[in-house]
C-alpha positions in Angstrom: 281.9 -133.7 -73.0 280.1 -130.7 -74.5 279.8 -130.1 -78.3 281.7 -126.8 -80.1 277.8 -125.9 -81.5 276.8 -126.2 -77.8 279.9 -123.2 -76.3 278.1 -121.0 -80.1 274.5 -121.7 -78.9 275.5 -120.5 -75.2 277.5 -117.3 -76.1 274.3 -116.4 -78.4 272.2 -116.9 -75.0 274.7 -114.9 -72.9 275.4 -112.3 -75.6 278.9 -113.0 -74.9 281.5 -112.5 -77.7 284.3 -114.8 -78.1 286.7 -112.4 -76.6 284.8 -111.9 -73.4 284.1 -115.6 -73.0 287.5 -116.3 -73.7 288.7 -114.2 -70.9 286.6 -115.8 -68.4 287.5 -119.2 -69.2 291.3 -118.0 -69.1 291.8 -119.1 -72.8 292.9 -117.5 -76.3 290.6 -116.5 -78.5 291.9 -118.6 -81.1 291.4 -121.4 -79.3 287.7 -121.1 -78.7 287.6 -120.4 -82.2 288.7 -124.3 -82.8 286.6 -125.5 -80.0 283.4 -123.9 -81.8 284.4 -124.7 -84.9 284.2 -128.4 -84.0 281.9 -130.8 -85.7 281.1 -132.8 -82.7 283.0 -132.5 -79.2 284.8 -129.6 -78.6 288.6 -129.4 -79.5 291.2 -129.0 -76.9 292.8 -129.8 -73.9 290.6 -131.3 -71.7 291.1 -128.8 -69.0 290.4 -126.0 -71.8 287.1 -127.4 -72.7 286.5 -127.5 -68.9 287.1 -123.9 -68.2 284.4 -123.2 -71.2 282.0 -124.9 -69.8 282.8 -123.8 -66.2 282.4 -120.5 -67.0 279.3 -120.7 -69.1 277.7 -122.9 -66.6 278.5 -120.3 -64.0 277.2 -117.3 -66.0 273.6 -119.4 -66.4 273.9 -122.0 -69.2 272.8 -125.7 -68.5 274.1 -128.1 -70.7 271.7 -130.4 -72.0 272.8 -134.1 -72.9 272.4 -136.3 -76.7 269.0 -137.5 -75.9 268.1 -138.7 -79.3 267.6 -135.2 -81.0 271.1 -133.8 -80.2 272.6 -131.9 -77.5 271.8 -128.5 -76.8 271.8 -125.6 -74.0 269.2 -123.7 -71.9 269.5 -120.8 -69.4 268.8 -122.1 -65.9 266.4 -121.5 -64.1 
């Protein structure tokens, strides 16, 4: 599961805006507002939260797991 700070992080990487990412991952705007907005995992239907990070994972993001200082992104290499 990926974190609503992690989808903020990776559009600031990508210089995506919300509406752009949102139209890759076949989603409302508003409703990656909520997944952002989340504290901890991302809000939403699973399958939602899956096309996020399908899409950002496709466009160069890797996802970076808790590992004791919190969960982050990177670009790939």
């Amino acid at each position: 599961m990926i974190y609503g700070k992690q989808i903020s992080a990776a559009r600031a990487l990508l210089r995506l805006s919300q509406a752009a990412l949102a139209k890759e991952a076949n989603i409302s705007v508003p409703t990656l507002k909520r997944m952002e907005a989340s504290q901890a995992e991302a809000s939403g239907l699973a399958n939602n939260v899956l096309a996020v990070q399908s899409a950002l994972e496709h466009a160069g993001i890797e996802f970076l797991p808790e590992n004791g200082s919190g969960p982050g992104v990177r670009l790939k290499k």
